[in-house]
N, C-alpha and C positions, 0 to 999 in steps of 0.2 A: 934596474931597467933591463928591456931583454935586450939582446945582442943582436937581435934583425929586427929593425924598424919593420913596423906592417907596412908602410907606406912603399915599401920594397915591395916586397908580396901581396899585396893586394890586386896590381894592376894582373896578377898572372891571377888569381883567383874570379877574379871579375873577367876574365878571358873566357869563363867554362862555365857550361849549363850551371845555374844555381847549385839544384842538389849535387852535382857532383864534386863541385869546391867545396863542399860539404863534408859531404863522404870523405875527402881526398884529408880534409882538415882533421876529421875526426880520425882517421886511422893513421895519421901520422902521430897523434897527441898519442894514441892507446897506445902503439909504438913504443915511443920516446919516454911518457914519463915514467918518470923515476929511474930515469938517467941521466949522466952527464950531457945530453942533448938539449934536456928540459930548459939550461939555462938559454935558451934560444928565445922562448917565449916568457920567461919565469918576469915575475913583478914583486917589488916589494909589498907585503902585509901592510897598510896603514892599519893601526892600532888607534882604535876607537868604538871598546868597548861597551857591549848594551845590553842588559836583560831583559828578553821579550819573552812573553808566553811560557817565563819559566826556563831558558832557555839562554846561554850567555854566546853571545854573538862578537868575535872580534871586532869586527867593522859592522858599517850600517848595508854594505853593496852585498847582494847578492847575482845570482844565475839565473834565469827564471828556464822554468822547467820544457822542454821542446827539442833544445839543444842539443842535448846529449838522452836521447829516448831510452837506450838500453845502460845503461850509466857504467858504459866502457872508459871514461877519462877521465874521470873524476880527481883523481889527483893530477892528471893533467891542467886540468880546465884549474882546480884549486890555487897550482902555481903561478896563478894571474893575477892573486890578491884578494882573491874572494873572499868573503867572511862566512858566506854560506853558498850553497849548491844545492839546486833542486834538479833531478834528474827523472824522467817519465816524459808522457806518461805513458805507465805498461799496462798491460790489460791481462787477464787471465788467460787467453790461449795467444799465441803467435798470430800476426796477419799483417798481410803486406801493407795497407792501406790504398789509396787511391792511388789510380793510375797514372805512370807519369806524363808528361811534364806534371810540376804539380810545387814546385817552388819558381816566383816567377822578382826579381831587384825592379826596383822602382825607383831608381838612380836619382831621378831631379827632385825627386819626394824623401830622399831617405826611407826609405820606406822598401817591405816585401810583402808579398800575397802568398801565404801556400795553404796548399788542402791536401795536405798529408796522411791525413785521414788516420790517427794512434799507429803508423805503421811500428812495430816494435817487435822483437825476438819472442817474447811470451814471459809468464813471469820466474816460470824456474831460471830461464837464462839470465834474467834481470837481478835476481836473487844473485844465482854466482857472480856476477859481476861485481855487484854493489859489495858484498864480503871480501872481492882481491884487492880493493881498495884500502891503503893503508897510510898513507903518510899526510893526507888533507885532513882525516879528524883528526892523527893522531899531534895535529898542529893544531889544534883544538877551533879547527872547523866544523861547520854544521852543518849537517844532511836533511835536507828534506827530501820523501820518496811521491811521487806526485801518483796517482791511479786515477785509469777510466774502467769505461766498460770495452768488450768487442761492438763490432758493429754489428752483426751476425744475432746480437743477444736483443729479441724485444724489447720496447721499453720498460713493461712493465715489467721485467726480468733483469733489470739493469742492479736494483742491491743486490740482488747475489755476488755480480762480478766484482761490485765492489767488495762487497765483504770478503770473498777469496784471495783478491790482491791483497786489504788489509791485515787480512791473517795470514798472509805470506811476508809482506812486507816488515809487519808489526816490528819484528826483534831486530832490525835493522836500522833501522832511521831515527834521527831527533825529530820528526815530525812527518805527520802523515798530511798531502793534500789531496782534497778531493775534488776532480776535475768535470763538472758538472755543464762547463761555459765554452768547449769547443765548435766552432762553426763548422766544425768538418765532418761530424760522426751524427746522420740522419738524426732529428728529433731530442738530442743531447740536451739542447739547452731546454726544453722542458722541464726537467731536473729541476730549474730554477722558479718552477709555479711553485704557490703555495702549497698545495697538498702532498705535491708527491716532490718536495723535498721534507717537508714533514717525516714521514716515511721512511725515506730514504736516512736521513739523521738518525733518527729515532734509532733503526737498526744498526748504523753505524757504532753511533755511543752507546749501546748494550755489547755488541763485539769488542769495543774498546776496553768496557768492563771486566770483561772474560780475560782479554790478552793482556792488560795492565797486572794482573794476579801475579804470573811468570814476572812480566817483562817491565815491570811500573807502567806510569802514567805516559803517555806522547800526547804531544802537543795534536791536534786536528785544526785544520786551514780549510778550507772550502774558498774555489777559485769562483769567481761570476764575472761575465760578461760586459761591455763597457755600453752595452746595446740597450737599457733600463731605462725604464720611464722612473720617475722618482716615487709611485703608487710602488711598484715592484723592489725598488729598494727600499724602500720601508719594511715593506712584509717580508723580503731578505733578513734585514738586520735583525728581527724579533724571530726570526726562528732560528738565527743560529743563537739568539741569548739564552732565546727559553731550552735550546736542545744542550746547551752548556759547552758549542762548540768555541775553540782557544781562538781562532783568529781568521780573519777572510783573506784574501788576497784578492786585489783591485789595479789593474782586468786583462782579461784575457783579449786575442784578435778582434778587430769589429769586420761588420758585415758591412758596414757605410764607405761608400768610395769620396766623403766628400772631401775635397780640395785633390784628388788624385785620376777622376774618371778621364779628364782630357790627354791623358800622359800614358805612353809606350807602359802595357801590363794592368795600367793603373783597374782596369773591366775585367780582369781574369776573376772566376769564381775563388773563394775560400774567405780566410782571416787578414784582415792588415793590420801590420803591425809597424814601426817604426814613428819619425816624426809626427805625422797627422795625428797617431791614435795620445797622443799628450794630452788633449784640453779633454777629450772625452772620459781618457784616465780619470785624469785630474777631476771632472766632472763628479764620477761615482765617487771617488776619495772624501771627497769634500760630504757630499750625504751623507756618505758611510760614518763619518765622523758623528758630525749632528744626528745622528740615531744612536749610537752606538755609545756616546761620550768618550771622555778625555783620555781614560786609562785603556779603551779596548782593542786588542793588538789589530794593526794593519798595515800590510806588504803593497805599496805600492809599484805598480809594474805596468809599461804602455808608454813609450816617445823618448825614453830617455837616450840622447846622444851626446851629452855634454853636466859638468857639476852643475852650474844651472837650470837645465831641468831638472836633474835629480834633486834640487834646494827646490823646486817649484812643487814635487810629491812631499817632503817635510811639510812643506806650507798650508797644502791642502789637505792637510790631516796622518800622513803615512807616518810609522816609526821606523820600517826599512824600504828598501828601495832595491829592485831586479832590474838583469837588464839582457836582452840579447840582441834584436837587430841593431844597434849600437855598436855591439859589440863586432859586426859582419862589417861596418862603415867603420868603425873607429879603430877598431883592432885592442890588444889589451890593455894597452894607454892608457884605455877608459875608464877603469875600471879603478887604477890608480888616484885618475882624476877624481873621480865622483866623492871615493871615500878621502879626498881630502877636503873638496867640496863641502861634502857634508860635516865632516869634523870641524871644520872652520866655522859652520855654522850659516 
């Protein structure tokens, strides 16, 4: 257990503009961990092991990727119990993203909006960062490296950026995602048509080819949107089988304000995320299943504040389970909770 209740710290983090309890959160962790500080925030590991995608996972709880953009805390964030950690996403050059304000709490929703827009260092920094990290794998954690594209890069110039990241990333991570489903970065979720994720794949897993030579085999994730009609998730699911990709993750922000429009923020542009986005989660999980069958890996992520939603993502088809606005409302508690949650069954 850590030695400050969040419940302490929270009321002063929720006193300051969104991002900047942010910022303020993240550079105290890059700071602190991997020192005797650490045990401030530190949680026990729940041990409940799982082999997904090739891939041995302490626990079922992960991080989902947003969090920590430039994967400055990685062994911080790690020391909260996590079984895995996705960190991005980075883009091949530096860029601020969207203007601020641009993280906005949705207090009586559990809930947050931001339009962040991949703001991130670039990926050479992201590269050093991700290599000073050392005591969360070597605890036999798992890294996923999450990549977009700039926004700056056409769309029909977008696999380049990926491919750049991927070949920067490659020799680093237990698994590569690819972030296809942000509502912040003009025209993004196009990505997700039929043709030009075709495309887009296709040149991925030929890169993948090349860098596996060096580096072996990494797992490949492709994140999608919780915004689908179920014609679209279909034609999702057969292309990532036919393209031989390991696994999706189910979903990213929605653009839907519903049960949120009436409420202080609830109208601000971007992604929301927290409680509301569960049933719609849940929604695409559930397809993604029945297209996909029994054995095909999937990361559920979208509402999870408590081990019972994260037991409602097992139910709807998931074999692990992410979490971060949860993680802003619950503090690292949660995280605890979940992977006992789900080990219990």
């Amino acid at each position: 257990m850590s030695l400050i209740p969040y419940a302490l710290t929270r009321p002063f983090l929720f006193g300051l503009d969104a991002e900047r309890a942010h910022d303020l959160t993240l550079a105290a962790l890059e700071r602190l961990q991997n020192t005797p500080a650490q045990a401030l925030w530190q949680q026990l590991r729940i041990s409940d092991p799982v082999n997904i995608a090739g891939l041995n996972f302490p626990n079922r709880v992960g991080l989902a990727a947003g969090l920590d953009k430039d994967g400055r805390c990685i062994d911080g964030l790690g020391a909260m119990g996590f079984g895995f950690i996705e960190v991005g996403t980075v883009t091949p050059l530096p860029q601020p993203g969207n203007p601020r304000p641009r993280i906005f709490r949705v207090p009586d929703a559990l809930a947050l909006v931001n339009r962040l827009g991949f703001n991130n260092e670039g990926l050479d920094a992201f590269i050093g960062h991700v290599q000073r990290a050392r005591t969360f794998r070597a605890r036999g954690g798992v890294l996923g490296l999450n990549i977009g594209k700039n926004a700056a890069t056409p769309i029909d110039k977008a696999p380049d950026d990926y491919l750049a990241c991927m070949r920067g990333v490659y020799p680093y991570a237990d698994y590569i995602t690819i972030n296809i489903s942000s509502p912040n970065t003009a025209n993004l979720r196009s990505l997700q048509s039929d043709e030009q994720l075709q495309w887009l794949l296709q040149r991925l897993m030929e890169r993948r080819a090349e860098m596996a030579r060096d580096h072996g085999p990494k797992p490949i994730f492709v994140k999608i949107a919780p915004d689908l009609e179920e014609e679209q998730v279909k034609g999702i699911a057969a292309t990532l089988q036919r393209h031989g990709i390991d696994g999706v993750i189910a979903t990213n922000t929605t653009v839907s304000r519903h049960g949120v429009n009436h409420l202080p923020n609830g109208q601000e542009t971007g992604g929301l995320s927290g409680a509301p986005l569960l049933g719609a989660s849940n929604r695409i999980i559930r397809m993604l299943r029945t297209e996909l069958g029994s054995t095909y890996p999937i990361i559920g992520v979208g509402g999870v504040l408590s081990g019972e939603d994260a037991c409602t993502k097992i139910k709807a088809g998931a074999n692990l389970v992410q979490i971060y606005t949860g993680l802003i409302y619950r503090g690292p508690a949660l995280v605890t909770q979940v992977a006992r949650a789900l080990k219990s069954g």
